[in-house]
C-alpha positions as CSV (number, residue, x, y, z in Angstrom):
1,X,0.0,0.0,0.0
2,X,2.6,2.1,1.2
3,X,4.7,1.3,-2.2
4,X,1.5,2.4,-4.0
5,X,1.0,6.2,-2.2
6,X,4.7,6.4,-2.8
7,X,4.4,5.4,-6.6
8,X,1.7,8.1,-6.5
9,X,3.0,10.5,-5.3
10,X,6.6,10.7,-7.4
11,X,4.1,10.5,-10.7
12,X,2.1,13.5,-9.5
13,X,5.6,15.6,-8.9
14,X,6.9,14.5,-11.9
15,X,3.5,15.8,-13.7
16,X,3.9,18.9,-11.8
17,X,8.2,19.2,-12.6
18,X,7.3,18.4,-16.4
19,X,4.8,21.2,-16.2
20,X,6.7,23.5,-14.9
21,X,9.4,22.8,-16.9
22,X,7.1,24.1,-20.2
23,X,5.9,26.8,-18.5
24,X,9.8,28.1,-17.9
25,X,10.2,27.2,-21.7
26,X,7.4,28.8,-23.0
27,X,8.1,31.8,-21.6
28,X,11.9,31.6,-22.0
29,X,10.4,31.1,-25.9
30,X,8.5,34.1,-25.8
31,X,10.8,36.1,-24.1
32,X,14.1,35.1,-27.1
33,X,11.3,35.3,-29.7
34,X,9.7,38.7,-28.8
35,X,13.8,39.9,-29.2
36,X,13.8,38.3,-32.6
37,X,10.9,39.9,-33.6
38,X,11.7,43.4,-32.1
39,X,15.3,43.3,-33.5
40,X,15.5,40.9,-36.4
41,X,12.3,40.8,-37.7
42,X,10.4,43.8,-37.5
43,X,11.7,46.8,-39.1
44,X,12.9,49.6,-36.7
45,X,10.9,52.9,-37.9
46,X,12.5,56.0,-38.8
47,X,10.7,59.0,-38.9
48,X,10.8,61.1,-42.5
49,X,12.1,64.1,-43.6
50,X,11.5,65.4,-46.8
51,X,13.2,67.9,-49.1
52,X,10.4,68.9,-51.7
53,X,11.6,69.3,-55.2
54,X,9.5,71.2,-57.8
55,X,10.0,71.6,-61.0
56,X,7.6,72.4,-64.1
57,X,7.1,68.9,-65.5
58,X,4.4,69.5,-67.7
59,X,3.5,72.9,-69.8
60,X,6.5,75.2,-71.2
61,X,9.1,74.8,-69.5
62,X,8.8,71.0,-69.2
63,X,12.0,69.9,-71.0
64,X,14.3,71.9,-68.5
65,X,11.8,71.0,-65.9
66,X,12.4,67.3,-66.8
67,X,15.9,68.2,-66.6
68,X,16.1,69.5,-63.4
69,X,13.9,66.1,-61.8
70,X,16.5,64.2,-63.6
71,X,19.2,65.8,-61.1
72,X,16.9,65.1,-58.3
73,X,16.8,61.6,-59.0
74,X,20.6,61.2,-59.6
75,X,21.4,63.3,-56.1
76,X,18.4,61.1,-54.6
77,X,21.0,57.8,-56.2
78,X,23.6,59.2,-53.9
79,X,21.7,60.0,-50.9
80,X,20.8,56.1,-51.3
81,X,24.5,55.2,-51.7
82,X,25.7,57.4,-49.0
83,X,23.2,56.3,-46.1
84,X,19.5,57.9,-46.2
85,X,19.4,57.9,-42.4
86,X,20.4,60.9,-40.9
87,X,20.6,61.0,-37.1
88,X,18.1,58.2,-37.1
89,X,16.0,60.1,-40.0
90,X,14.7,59.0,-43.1
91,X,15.9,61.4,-45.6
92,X,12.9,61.3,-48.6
93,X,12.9,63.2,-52.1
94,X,9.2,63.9,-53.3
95,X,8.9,66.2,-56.4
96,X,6.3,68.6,-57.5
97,X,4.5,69.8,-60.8
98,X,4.1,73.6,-61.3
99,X,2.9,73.1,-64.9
100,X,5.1,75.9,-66.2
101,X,2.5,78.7,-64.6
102,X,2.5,81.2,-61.3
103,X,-1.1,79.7,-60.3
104,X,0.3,76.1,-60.7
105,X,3.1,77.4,-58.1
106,X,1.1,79.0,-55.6
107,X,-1.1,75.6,-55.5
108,X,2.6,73.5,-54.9
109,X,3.6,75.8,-52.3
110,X,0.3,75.5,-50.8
111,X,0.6,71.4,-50.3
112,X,4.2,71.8,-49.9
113,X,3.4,74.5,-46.6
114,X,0.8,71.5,-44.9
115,X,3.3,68.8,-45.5
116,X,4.4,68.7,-41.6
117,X,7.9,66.7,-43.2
118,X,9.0,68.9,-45.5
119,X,12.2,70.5,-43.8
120,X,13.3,72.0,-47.0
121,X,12.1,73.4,-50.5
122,X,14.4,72.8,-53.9
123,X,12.8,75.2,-56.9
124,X,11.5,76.4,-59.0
125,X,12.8,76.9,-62.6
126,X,12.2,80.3,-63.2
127,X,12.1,83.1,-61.9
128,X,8.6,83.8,-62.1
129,X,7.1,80.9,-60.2
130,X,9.7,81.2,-58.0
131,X,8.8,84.6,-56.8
132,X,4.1,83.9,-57.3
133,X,5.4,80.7,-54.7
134,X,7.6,82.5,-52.1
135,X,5.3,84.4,-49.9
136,X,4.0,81.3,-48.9
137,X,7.1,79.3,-48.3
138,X,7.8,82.9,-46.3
139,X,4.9,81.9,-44.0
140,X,5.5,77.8,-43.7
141,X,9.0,79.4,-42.5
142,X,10.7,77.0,-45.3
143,X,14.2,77.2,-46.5
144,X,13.3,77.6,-50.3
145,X,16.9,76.7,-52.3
146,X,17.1,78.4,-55.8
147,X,19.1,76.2,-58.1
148,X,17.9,78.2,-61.9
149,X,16.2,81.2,-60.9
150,X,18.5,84.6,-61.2
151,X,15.8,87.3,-60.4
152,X,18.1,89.4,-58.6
153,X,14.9,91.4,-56.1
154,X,14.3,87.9,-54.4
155,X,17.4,88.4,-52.9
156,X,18.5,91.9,-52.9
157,X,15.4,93.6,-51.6
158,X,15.3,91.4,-48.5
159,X,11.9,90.6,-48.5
160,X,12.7,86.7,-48.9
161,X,15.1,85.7,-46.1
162,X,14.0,82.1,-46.4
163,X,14.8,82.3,-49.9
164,X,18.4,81.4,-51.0
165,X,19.9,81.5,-54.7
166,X,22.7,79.4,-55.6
167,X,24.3,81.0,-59.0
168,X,24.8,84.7,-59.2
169,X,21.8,87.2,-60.0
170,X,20.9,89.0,-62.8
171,X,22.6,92.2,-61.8
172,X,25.9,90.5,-61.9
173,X,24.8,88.5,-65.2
174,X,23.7,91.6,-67.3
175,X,26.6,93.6,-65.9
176,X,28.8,90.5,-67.4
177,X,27.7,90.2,-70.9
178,X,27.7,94.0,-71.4
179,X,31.1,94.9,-70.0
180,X,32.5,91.7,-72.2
181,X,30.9,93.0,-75.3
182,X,32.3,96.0,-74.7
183,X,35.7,95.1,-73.7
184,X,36.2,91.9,-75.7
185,X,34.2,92.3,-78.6
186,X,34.8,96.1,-78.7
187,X,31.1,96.7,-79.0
188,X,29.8,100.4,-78.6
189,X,26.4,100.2,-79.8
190,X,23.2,97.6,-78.5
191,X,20.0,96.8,-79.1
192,X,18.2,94.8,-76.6
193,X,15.7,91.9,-77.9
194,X,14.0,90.5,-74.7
195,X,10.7,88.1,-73.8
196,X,8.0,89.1,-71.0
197,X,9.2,87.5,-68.3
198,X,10.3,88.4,-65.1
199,X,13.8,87.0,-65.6
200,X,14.3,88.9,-68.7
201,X,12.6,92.2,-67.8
202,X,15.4,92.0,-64.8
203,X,18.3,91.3,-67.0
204,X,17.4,94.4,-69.5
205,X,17.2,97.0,-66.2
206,X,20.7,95.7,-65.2
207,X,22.2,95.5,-68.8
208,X,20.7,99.4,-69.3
209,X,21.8,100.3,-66.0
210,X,25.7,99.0,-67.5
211,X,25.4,100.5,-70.7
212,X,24.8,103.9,-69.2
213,X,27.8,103.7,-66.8
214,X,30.0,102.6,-69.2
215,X,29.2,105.7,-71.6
216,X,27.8,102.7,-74.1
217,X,24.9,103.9,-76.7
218,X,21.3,102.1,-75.8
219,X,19.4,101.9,-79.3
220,X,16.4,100.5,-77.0
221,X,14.3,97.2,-76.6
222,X,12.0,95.2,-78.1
223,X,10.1,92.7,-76.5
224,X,8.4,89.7,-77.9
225,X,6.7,86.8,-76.0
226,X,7.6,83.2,-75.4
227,X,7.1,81.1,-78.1
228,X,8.0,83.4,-80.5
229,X,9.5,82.0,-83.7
230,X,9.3,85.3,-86.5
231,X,10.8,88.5,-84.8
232,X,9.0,91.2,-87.0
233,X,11.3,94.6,-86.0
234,X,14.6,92.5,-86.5
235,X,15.1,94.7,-90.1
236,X,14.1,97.8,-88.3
237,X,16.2,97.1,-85.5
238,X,19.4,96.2,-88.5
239,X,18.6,99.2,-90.7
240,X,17.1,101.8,-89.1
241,X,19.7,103.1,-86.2
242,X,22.5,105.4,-86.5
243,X,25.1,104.5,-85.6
244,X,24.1,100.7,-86.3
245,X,24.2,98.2,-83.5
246,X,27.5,96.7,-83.0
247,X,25.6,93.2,-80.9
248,X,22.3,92.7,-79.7
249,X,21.8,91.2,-76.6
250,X,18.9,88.4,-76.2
251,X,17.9,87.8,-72.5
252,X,15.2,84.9,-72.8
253,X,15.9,81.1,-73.3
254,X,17.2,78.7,-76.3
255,X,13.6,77.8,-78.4
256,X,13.0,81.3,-79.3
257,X,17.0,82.6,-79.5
258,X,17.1,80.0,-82.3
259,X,14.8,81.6,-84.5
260,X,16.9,85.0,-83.8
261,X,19.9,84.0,-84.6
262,X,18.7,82.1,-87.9
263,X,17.1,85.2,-89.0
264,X,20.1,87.3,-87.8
265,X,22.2,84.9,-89.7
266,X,19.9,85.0,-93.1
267,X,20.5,88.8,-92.8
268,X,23.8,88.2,-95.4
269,X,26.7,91.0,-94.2
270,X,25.5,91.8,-91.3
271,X,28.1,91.9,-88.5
272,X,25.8,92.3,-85.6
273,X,27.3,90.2,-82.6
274,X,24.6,88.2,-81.0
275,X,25.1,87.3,-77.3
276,X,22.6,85.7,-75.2
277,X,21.6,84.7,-71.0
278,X,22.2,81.6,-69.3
279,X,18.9,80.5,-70.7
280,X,20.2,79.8,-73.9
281,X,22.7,77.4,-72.5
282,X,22.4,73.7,-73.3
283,X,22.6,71.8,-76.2
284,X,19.2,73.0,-77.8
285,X,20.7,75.6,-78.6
286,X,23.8,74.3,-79.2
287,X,23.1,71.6,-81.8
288,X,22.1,74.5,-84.6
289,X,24.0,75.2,-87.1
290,X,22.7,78.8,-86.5
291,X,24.0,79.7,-83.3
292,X,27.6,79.4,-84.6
293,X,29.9,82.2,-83.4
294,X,27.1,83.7,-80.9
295,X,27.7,84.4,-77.3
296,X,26.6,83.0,-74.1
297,X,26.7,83.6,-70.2
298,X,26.5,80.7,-67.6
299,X,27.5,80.0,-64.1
300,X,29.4,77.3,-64.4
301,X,33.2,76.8,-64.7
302,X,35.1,75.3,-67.4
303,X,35.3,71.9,-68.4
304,X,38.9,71.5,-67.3
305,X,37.9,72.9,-63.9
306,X,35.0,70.8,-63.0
307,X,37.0,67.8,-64.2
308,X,38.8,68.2,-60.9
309,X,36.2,68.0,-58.5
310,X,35.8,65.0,-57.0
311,X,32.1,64.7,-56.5
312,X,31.7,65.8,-60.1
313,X,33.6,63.1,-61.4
314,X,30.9,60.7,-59.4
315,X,27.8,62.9,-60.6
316,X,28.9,62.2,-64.6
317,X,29.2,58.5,-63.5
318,X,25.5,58.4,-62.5
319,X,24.2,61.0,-65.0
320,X,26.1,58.8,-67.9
321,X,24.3,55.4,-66.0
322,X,20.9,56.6,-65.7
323,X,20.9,58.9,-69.0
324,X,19.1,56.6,-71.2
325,X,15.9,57.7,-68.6
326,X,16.4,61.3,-70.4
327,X,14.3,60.6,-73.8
328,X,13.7,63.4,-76.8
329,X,14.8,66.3,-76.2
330,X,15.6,66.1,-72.6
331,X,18.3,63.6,-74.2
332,X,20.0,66.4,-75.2
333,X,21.1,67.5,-72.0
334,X,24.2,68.4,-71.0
335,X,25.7,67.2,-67.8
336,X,26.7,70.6,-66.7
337,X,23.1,71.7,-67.6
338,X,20.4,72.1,-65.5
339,X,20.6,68.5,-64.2
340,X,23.8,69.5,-62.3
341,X,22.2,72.3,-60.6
342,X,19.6,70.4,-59.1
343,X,21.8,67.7,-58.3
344,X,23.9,69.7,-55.7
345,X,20.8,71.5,-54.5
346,X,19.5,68.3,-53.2
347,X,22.5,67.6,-51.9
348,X,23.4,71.0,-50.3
349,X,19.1,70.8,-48.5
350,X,20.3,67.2,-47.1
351,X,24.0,69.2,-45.3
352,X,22.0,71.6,-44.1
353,X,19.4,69.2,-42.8
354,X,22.3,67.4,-41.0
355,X,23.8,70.3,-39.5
356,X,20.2,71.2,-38.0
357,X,19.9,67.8,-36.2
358,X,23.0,69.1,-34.9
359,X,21.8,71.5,-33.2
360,X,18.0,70.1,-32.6
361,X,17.2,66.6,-31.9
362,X,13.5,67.1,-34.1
363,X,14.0,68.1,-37.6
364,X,12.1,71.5,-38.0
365,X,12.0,73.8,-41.1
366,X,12.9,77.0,-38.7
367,X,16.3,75.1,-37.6
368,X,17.6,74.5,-41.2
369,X,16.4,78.2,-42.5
370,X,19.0,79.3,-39.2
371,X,21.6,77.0,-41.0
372,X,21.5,78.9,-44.4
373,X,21.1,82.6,-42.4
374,X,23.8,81.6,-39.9
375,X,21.7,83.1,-37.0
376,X,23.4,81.5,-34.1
377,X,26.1,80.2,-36.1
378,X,29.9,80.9,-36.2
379,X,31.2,81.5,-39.7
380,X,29.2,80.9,-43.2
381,X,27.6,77.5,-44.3
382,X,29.4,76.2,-46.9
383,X,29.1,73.3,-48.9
384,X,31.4,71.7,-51.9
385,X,29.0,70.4,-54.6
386,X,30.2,69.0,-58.1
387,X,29.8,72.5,-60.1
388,X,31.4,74.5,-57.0
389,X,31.9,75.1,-53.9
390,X,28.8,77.5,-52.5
391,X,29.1,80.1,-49.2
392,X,26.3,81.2,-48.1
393,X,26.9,84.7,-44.6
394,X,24.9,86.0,-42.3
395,X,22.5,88.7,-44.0
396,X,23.4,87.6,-47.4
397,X,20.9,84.9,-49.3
398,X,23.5,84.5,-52.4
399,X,25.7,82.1,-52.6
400,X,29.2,84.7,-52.1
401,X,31.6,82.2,-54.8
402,X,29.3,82.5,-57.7
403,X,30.8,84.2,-61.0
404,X,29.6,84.0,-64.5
405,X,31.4,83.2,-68.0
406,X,31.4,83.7,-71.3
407,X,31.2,81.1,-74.2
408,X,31.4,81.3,-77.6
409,X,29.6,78.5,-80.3
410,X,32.3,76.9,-82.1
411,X,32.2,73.7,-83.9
412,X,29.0,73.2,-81.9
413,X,30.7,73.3,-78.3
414,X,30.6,75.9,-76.2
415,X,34.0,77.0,-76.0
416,X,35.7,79.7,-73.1
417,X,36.3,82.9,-74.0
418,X,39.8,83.9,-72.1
419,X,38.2,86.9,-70.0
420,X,36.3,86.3,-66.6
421,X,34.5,89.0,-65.1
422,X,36.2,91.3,-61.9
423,X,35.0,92.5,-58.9
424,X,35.7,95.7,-60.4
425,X,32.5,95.4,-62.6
426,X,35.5,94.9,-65.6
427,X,36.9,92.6,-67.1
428,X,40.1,91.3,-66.7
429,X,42.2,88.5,-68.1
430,X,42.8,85.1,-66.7
């Protein structure tokens, strides 16, 4: 009997030891896989910052706007490459359409201002859309990063401080081409042929302003709209002036400065210099026959310059990889094109985002417009790009480094003229 209880009673302790033997395993089980799951399986969330990138992809201006995404997607490449977290943030690039129009800014701005992860704004194209999208971007308090547009009042007049241009303005650009026309090409007499834009209409007020300090003679302006392919007052503008114009100066972009310089050219004798803004520059413009031995301005340095930079060297790596996604006539961009510009505007919003987490452990629009105005900061924000190296001080919203240079059309390349332009409003010889 006693044998029995005793039998008994070692089966019911075993029961109870087994049992509690897959208790401790179960939970030991969920313990080791509740760690698996929190750091193997699931994904750890980052939170998102995003640096909003508009650009007129429909309308226009779409084939530079098109342009100008394509170097958001090649800077969004490296930002991939590099590492998108940034102080345990997600960096994201989300583009927007303007369609080419001020209204079709003005509604962008509008989304861009309620999107609560947007820490920084990279647009527009020109200078027009910029300035119809800026007061609200003024009110959102975003840092709004101008790759293209050269309206020189955005900056000058002070009443965008949240707005920041990366290639020099207009004043400095129509100061340029006159004192070279007058200096190089020995030019004393212009006629100025402009469109109705903002960018253009600023260009003509510096170029006159030049002319008139320089002692140069202003045979006037005539303005055409975009899209304009016959320029009616080209014979007047020939025949009719004494003295004759010794250039005429086109400030506008490259579909309608074709159709000058064709009819210029088709005018047999004439030796009327043409020269032309950066919006000319690219190889639309450069691929006719017609724009042979005219003049252009742009911000970027020579070939043989750029060819020394380091992170240029990696952007024409990508940009030759992913150029088949360029089709038409966006496939006849040129690396150091608009693509480029937006390229190391991406890249210059993600350093200043980085530099604000230094200084704030949540990413806020406010912290990275103090990056770019240097409030609270010690010496300027600078950043090395793949065109140049950009500077921006306190009180100044223009990149301080910026210069511009003047090409001539040979042999369809755009090759440097050997003069640069000084300080001194002159130019002087490199």
């Amino acid at each position: 009997m006693a044998t029995q209880e005793n039998g008994k009673a070692l089966v019911g302790q075993t029961k109870q030891s087994a049992k509690l033997r897959f208790f401790i395993i179960g939970i030991v089980s969920l313990l080791f896989g509740g760690v698996i799951y929190v750091y193997v399986i699931k994904p750890t969330y980052y939170p998102i910052i995003e640096i909003a990138v508009v650009c007129p992809k429909t309308g226009e201006d779409s084939l530079s706007g098109k342009e100008l995404s394509f170097g958001a997607y090649l800077a969004d490449l490296k930002i991939g490459k590099d590492g998108r977290l940034v102080r345990d943030y997600n960096i994201r690039i989300r583009e927007y359409d303007d369609e080419s129009t001020e209204d079709g800014a003005r509604r962008v701005a509008l989304s861009i201002a309620s999107n609560p992860h947007v820490a920084a704004v990279v647009g527009h194209f020109t200078s027009g859309n910029t300035l119809a999208a800026l007061p609200i971007y003024r009110i959102a308090n975003l840092p709004v990063i101008m790759p293209i547009a050269t309206l020189t009042s955005i900056t000058k007049n002070k009443g965008f401080l949240n707005a920041f241009r990366m290639p020099p303005s207009n004043e400095i650009q129509g100061q340029t081409i006159v004192a070279f026309a007058r200096e190089y090409l020995k030019a004393k007499s212009f006629f100025i042929i402009r469109d109705n834009t903002p960018y253009a209409e600023d260009l003509e007020f510096s170029a006159k302003e030049a002319l008139k300090a320089h002692g140069l003679v202003d045979l006037g302006t005539d303005i055409v709209p975009r899209g304009t392919q016959y320029f009616k007052n080209l014979s007047d503008i020939i025949s009719m002036h004494d003295p004759a114009a010794d250039a005429i100066i086109y400030f506008g972009y490259s579909p309608e400065a074709i159709y000058l310089a064709t009819q210029l050219k088709s005018r047999s004798g004439t030796k009327i210099k043409l020269l032309g803004s950066d919006g000319l520059y690219g190889k639309r413009y450069l691929g006719k026959q017609e724009a042979e031995s005219t003049y252009v301005a742009y911000q970027v340095a020579p070939m043989e310059k750029l060819r020394e930079r380091p992170l240029w060297k990696e952007y024409c790596a990508l940009f030759e990889k992913e150029q088949s996604l360029l089709q038409g006539d966006q496939g006849n961009s040129v690396p150091e094109g608009w693509t480029s510009w937006a390229f190391d505007a991406v890249l210059m919003a993600r350093e200043a985002i980085s530099k604000s987490l230094e200084n704030s452990k949540v990413p806020r629009s406010e912290v990275v417009l103090d990056i770019f105005q240097r409030n609270n900061q010690s010496g300027p924000f600078d950043f090395s790009g793949a065109l140049s190296d950009y500077r921006f001080v306190r009180g100044k919203n223009e990149n301080t480094l910026g210069s511009f240079f003047l090409y001539e059309v040979i042999g369809h390349k755009y090759s440097l003229v050997n003069w640069v332009f000084g300080e001194n409003r002159s130019l002087i010889k490199k």
